[in-house]
C-alpha positions as CSV (number, residue, x, y, z in Angstrom):
1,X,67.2,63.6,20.8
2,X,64.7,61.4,19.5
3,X,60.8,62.3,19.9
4,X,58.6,60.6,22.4
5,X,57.0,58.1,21.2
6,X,52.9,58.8,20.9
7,X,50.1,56.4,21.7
8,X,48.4,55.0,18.8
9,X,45.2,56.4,18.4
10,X,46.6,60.0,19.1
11,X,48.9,59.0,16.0
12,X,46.1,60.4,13.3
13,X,46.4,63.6,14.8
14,X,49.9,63.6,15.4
15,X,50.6,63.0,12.2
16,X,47.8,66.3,11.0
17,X,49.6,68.5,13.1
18,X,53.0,67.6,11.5
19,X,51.0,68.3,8.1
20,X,49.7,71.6,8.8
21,X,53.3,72.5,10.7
22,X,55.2,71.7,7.2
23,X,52.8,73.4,4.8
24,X,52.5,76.1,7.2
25,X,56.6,76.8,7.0
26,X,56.7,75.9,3.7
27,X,53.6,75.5,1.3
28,X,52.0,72.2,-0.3
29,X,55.0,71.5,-1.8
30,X,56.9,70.6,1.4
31,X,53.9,67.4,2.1
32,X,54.7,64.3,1.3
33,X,54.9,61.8,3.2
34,X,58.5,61.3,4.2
35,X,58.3,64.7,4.9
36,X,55.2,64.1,7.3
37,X,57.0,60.9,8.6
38,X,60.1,62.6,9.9
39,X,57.9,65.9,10.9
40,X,55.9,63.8,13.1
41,X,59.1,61.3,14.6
42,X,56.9,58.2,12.9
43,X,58.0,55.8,10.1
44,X,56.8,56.0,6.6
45,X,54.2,52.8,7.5
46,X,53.1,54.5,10.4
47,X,51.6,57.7,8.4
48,X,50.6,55.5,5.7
49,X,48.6,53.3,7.7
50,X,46.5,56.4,8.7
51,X,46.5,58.6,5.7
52,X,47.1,56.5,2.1
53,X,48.4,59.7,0.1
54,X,49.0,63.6,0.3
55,X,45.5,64.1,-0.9
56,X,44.2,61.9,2.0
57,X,46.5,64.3,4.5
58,X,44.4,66.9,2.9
59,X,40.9,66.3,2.8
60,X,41.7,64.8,6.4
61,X,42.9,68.7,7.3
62,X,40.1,70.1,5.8
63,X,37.9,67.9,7.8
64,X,39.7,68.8,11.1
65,X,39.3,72.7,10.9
66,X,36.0,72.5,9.0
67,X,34.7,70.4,12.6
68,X,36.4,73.2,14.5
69,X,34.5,75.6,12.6
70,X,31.2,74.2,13.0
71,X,31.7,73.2,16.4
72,X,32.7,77.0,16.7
73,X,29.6,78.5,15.4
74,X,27.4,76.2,17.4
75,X,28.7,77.1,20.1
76,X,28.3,80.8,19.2
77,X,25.1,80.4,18.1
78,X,23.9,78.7,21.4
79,X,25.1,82.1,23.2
80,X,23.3,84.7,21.4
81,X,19.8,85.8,22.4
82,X,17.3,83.4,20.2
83,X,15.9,84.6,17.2
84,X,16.6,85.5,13.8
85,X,19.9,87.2,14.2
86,X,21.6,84.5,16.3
87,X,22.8,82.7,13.3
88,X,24.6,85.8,11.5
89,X,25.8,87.1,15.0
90,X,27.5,83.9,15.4
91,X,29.2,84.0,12.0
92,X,30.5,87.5,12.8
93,X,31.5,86.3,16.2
94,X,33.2,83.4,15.2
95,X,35.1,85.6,12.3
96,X,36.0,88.0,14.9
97,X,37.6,85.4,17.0
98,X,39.1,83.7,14.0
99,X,40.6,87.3,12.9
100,X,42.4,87.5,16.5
101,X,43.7,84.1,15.9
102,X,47.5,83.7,14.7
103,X,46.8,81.1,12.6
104,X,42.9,81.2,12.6
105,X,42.6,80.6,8.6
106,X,45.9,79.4,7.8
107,X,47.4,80.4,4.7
108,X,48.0,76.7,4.2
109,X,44.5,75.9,3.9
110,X,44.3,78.1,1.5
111,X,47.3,76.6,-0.7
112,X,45.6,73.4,0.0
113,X,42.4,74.8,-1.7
114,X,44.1,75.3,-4.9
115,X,45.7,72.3,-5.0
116,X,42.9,70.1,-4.1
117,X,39.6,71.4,-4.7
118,X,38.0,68.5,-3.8
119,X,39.2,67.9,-0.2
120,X,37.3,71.0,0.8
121,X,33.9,69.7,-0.6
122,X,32.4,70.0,2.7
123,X,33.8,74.0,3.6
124,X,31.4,74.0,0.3
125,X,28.7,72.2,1.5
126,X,28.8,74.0,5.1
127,X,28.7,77.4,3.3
128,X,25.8,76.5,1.2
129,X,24.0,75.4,4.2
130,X,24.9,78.8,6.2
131,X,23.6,81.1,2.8
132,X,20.4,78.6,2.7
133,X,19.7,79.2,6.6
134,X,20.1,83.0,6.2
135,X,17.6,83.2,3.6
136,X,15.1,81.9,5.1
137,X,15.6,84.8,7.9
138,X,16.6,87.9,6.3
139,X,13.8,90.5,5.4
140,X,16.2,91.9,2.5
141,X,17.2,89.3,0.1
142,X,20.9,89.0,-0.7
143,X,22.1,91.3,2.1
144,X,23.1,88.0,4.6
145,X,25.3,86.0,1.7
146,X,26.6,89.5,1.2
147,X,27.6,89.5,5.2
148,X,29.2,86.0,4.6
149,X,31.1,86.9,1.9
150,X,32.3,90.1,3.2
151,X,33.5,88.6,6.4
152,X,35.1,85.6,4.7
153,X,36.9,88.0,2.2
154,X,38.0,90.0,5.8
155,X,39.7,86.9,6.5
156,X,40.7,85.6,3.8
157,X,42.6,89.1,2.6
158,X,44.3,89.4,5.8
159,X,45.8,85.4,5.4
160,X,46.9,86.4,2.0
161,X,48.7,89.9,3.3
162,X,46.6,92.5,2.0
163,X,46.1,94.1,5.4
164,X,46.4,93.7,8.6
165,X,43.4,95.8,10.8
166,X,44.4,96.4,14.6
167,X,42.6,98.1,17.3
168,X,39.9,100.7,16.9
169,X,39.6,100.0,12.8
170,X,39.3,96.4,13.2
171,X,36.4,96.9,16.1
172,X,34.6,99.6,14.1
173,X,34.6,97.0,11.2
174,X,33.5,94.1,13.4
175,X,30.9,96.6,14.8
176,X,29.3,97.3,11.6
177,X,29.0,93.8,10.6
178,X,27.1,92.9,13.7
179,X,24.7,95.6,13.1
180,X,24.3,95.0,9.5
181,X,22.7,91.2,11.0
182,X,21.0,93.2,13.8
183,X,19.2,95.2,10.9
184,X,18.8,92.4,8.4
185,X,16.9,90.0,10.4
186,X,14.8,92.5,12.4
187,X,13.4,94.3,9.5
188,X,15.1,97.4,10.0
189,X,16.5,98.1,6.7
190,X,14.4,100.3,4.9
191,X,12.3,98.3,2.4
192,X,13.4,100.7,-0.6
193,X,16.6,99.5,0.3
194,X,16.0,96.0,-0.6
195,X,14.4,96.9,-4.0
196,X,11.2,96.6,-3.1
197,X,8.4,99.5,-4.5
């Protein structure tokens, strides 16, 4: 039975979705286009038109889920109580959420990654922007990138295999993160902590 046909400006994201679909199943080595074409029930043309290569299907992904992301956060962020610890609430929150997710950091971005750095220049950018931002707000230097990094690595570890937290564990862990952010922008980490004399 042949697919039903899709209008053309839904076609772009069509086509994504039959991306992500075939490296999710397979890897990056499943996308090409013909692949792509018959994923999505479209003619070679018809994905070319919209994406002019693999990388192109790539960077286009990372630019889907990277929008998702921020729009994610924002909308996070606009929930918390204002002030300094809305930002890395709404990181841990969003992570959280992600976590629960099936396919909340697919595996297949991250074979994308090491295939093609550059499509993922703005995940970059958008990181840079989050440590920058936390800076200026935590009272102990370093302790908000090390947040970031320890809830992306929670992520990321659990899209590669190395665990899967359920339950009680995983709220614990979740817990302690938010009040790590709590503490870090409200001053409440002892200043010896930090380093300081």
């Amino acid at each position: 039975m042949a697919k039903p046909r899709t209008r053309r400006e839904d076609r772009p994201s069509v086509i994504l979705d039959a991306a992500e679909s075939l490296i999710r199943r397979a890897g990056t080595r499943t996308l090409t286009i013909d692949a792509v074409a018959a994923e999505a029930g479209l003619s070679k043309g018809g994905v070319l038109h919209h994406f002019s290569s693999k990388e192109a299907l790539i960077t286009a992904m990372a630019e889907r889920k990277l929008k998702e992301v921020k729009e994610g956060i924002a909308k996070l962020e606009a929930e918390q109580v204002p002030g300094p610890s809305a930002l890395p609430l709404a990181l841990i929150a969003h992570a959280r959420q992600v976590y629960a997710e099936e396919e909340g950091f697919p595996r297949a971005f991250l074979l994308a990654s090491a295939e093609n750095p550059e499509a993922f220049a703005g995940f970059n950018a958008f990181l840079s922007e989050r440590l920058a931002a936390l800076e200026k707000i935590e009272t102990c230097p370093g302790i908000g990138a090390a947040l970031v990094f320890s809830t992306l690595g929670l992520l990321i570890s659990r899209t590669l295999g190395f665990h899967s937290l359920e339950g009680a564990q995983l709220e614990r862990l979740f817990d302690g993160l938010e009040k790590v952010a709590r503490c870090v922008t409200e001053g409440e980490i002892p200043p010896d902590a930090c380093g300081a004399p």
